[in-house]
VEXDREN-2710 file (C-alpha; in Angstrom, 1 decimal):
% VEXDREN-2710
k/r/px/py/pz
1/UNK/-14.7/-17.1/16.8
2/UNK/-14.1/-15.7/13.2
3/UNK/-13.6/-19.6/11.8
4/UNK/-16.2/-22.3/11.8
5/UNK/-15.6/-26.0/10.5
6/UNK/-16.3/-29.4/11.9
7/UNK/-13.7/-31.0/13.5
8/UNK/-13.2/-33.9/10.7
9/UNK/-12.3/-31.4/8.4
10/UNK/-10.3/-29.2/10.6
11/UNK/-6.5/-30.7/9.5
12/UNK/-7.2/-30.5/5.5
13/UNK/-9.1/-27.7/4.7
14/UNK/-8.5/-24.8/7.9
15/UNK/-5.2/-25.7/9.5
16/UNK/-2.9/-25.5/7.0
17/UNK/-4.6/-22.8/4.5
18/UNK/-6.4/-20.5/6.9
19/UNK/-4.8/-20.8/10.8
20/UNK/-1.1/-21.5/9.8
21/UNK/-0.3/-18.4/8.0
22/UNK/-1.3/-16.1/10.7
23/UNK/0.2/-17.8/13.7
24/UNK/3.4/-17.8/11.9
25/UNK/2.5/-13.8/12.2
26/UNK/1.7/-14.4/15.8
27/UNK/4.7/-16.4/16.4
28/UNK/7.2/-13.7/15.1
29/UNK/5.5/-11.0/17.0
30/UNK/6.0/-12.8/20.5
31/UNK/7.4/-10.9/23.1
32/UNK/11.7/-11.7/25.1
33/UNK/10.0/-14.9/27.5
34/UNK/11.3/-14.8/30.9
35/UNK/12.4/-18.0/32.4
36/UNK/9.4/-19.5/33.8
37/UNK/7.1/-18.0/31.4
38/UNK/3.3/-19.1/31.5
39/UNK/1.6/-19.0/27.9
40/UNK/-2.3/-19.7/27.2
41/UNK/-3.7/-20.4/24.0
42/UNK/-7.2/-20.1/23.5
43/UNK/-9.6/-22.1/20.9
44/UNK/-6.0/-23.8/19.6
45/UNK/-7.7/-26.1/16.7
46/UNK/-5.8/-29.1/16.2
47/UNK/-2.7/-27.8/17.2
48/UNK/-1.1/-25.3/14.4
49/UNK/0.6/-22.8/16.7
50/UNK/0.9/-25.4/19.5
51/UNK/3.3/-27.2/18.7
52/UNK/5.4/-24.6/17.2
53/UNK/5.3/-22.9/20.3
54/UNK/6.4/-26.0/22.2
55/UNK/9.8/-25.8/20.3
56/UNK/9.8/-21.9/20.5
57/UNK/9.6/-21.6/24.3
58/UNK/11.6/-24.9/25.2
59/UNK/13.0/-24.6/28.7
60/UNK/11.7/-21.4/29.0
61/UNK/8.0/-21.7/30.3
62/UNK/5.1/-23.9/30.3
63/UNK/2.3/-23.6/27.6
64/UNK/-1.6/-24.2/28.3
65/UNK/-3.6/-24.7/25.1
66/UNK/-7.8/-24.7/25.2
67/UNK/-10.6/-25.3/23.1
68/UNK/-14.3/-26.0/23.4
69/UNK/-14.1/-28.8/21.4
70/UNK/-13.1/-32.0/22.9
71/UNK/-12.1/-33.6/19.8
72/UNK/-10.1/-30.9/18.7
73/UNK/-8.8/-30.5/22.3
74/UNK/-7.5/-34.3/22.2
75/UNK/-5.0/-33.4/19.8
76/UNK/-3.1/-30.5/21.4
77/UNK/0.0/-30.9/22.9
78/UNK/-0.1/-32.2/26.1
79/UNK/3.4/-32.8/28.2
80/UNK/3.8/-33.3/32.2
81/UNK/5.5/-30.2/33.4
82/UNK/5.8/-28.5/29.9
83/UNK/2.5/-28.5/28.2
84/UNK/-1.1/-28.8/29.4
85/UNK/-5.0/-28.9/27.5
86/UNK/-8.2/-28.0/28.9
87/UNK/-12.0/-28.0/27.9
88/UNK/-12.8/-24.7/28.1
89/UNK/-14.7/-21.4/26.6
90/UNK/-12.5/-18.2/26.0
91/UNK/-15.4/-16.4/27.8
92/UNK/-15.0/-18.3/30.8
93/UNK/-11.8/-19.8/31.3
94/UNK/-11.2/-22.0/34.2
95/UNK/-7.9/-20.0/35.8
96/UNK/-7.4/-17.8/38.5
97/UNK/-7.0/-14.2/37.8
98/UNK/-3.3/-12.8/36.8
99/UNK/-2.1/-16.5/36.2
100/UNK/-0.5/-16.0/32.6
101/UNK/2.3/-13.9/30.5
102/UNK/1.4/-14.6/27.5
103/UNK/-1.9/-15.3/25.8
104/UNK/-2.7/-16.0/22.4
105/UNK/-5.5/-16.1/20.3
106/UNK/-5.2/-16.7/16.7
107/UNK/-8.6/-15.6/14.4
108/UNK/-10.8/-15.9/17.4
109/UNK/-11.9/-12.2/18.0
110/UNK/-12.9/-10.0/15.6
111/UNK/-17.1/-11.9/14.8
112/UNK/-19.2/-9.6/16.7
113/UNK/-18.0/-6.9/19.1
114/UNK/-20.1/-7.6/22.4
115/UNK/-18.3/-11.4/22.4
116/UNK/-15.4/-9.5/21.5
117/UNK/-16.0/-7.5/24.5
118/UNK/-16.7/-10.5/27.0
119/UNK/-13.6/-13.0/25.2
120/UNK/-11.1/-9.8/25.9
121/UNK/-12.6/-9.1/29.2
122/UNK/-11.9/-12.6/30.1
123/UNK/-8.4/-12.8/28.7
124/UNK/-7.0/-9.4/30.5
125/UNK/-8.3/-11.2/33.4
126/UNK/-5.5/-13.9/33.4
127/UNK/-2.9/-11.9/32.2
128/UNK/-0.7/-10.5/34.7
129/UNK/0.5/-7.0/34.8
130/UNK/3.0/-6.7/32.4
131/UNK/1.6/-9.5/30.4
132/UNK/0.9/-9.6/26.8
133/UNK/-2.3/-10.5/24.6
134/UNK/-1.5/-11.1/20.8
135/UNK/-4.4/-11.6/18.1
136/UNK/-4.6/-12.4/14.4
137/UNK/-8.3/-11.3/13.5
138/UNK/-9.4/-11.2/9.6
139/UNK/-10.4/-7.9/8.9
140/UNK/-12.8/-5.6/6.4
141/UNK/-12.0/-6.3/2.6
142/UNK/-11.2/-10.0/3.4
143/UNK/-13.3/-12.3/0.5
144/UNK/-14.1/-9.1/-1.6
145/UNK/-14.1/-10.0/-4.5
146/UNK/-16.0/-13.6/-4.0
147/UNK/-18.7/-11.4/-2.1
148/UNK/-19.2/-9.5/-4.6
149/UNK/-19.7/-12.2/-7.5
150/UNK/-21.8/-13.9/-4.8
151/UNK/-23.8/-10.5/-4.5
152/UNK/-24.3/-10.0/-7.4
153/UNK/-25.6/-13.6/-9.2
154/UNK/-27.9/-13.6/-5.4
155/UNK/-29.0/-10.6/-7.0
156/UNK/-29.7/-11.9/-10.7
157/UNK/-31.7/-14.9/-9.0
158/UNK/-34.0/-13.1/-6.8
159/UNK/-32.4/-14.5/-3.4
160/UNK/-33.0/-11.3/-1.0
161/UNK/-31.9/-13.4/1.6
162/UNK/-28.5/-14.4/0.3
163/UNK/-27.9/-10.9/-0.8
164/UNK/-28.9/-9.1/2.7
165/UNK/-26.2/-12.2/4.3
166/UNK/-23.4/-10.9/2.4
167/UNK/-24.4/-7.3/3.7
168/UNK/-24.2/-8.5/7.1
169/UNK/-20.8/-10.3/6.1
170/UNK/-19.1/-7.2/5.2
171/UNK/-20.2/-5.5/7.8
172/UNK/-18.8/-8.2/10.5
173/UNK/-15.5/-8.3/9.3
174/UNK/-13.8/-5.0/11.3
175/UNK/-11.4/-2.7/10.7
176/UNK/-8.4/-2.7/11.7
177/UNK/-8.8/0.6/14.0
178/UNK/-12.1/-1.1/15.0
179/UNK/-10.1/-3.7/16.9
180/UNK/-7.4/-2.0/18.3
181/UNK/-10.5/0.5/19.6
182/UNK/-11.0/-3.3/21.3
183/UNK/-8.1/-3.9/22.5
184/UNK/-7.8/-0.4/24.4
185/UNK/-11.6/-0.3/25.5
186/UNK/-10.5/-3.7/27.6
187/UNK/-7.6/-1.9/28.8
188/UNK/-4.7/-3.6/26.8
189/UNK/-2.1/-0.6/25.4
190/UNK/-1.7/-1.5/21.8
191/UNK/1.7/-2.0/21.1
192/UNK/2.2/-3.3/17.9
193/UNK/-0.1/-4.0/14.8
194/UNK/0.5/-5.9/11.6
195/UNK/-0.8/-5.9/8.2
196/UNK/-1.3/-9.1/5.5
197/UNK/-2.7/-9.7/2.6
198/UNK/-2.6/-13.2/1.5
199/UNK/-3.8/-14.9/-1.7
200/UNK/-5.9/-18.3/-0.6
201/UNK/-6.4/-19.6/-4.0
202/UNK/-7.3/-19.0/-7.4
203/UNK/-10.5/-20.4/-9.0
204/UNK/-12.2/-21.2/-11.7
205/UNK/-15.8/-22.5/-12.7
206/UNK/-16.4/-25.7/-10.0
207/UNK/-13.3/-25.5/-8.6
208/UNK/-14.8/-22.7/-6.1
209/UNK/-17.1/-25.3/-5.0
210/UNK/-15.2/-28.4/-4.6
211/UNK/-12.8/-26.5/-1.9
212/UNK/-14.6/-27.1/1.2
213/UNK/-12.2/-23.8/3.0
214/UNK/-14.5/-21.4/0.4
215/UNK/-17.9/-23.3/1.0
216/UNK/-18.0/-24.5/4.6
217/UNK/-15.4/-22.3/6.1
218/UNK/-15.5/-19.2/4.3
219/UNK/-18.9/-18.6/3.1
220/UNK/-20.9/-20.8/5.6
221/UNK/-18.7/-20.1/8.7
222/UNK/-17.0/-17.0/8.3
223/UNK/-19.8/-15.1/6.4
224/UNK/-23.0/-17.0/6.9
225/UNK/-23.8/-17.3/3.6
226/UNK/-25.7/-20.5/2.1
227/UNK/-25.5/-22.3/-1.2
228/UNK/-28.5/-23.2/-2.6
229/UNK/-28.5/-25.2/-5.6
230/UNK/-29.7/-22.5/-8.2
231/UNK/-26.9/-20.2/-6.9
232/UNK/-24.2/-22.6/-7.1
233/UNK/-24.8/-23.3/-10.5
234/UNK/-25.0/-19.6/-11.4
235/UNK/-21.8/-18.9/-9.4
236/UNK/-19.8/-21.8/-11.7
237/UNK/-21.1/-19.4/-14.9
238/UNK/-20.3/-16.5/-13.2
239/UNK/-16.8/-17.4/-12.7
240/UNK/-16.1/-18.4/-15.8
241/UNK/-17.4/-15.4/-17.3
242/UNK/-16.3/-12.8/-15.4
243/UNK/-13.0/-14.4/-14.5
244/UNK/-11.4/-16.5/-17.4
245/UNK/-8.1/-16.4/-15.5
246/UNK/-9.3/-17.1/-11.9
247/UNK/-11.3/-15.5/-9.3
248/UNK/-9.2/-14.3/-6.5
249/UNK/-9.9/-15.3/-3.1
250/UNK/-8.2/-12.3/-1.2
251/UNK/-8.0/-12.7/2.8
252/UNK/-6.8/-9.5/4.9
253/UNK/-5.5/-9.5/8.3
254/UNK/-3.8/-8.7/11.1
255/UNK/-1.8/-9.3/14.0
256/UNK/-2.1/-6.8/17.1
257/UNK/0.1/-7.0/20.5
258/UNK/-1.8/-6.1/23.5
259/UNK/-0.5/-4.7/26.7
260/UNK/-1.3/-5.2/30.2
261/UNK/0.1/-2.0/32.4
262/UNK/1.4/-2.9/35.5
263/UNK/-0.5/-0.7/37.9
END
């Protein structure tokens, strides 16, 4: 999964800033629902696209939301005949084969591309022919320009080992064409792939780090990146040196519509 954050601070500082904004994405780019339509949502958080897709497919199907968190899992949706929650890893889902139409999976590929290969295997496996997989996955040049401040004061300080875990950072984030390669190596037909570019805040000095989505979500989770004491200090200088206005916290990404060919 692209995200990382404990579950007590899931609602504040990922829901609303980080998973909303692309399942509103995902949410215009779902497909004409057929009545009796089966939908799965995979590592669904607390809920964000959930319960918007409850109201989006109303009469029309029944929605199945997962996560491998229990806690988190406790607050999905959960309705008899109309919504259902499960326990569950996206690499080994608990459903027959060909059970769904619809799967969804917002910023949960895209981390590494051999689990990227074993969570796509597993979700063409429940889709039926016909059936659609959409994705929002952040992608290369998201957190530039933070990486690069972070870089580069690593850099000042001596700290080889923060500086060789931003390289790994860029690196992790894909391309675009990297994950519709993905998509079409698992046998999906890319049909339709979407751009954004979306502002998360503006920063200066300690504001950076008192915003637990840059610390624990984006540089500890996302990038792997830690922040010891000597570096946070530097980075509040750096910030107000080199950006008197703000540093820009830039995140790219995109939404892609995946195809299962009836055979």
């Amino acid at each position: 999964m692209q995200w990382r954050a404990s579950p007590g601070k899931i609602g504040d500082e990922v829901l609303g800033r980080l998973l909303a904004p692309p399942a509103e994405l995902m949410l215009d780019a779902l497909p004409p629902l057929m009545p009796q339509a089966r939908l799965l949502e995979v590592q669904a958080g607390g809920g964000v696209m959930a319960s918007a897709l409850m109201e989006r497919i109303a009469g029309l199907g029944r929605l199945v939301s997962i996560d491998d968190d229990d806690v988190l899992a406790s607050a999905l949706p959960s309705i008899p005949r109309r919504a259902a929650v499960a326990v569950a890893a996206v690499a080994a889902l608990p459903f027959t084969t060909a059970s769904f139409d619809v799967v969804m999976a917002n910023l949960v590929l895209g981390a590494d591309a051999a689990d990227d290969a074993r969570c796509l295997s597993e979700l063409r496996r429940v889709l039926k022919p016909g059936g659609w997989l959409l994705a929002s996955v952040m992608v290369r040049g998201s957190f530039e320009r933070l990486l690069d401040l972070v870089d580069d004061v690593a850099d000042d300080l001596g700290l080889d080992d923060v500086s060789a875990a931003v390289g790994v950072a860029r690196l992790r984030l894909p391309e675009p064409v990297v994950m519709q390669e993905r998509f079409r190596q698992a046998g999906l037909v890319v049909a339709q792939v979407g751009l954004e570019e979306r502002l998360l805040g503006l920063y200066r000095g300690a504001m950076l780090l008192e915003d637990l989505l840059i610390t624990d979500v984006v540089l500890r989770g996302v990038c792997g990146v830690s922040l010891p004491l000597s570096l946070s200090s530097a980075l509040v200088h750096a910030v107000d040196g080199r950006y008197p206005a703000g540093l820009p916290v830039v995140v790219h990404s995109m939404v892609v519509t995946g195809r299962l060919e009836r055979r």
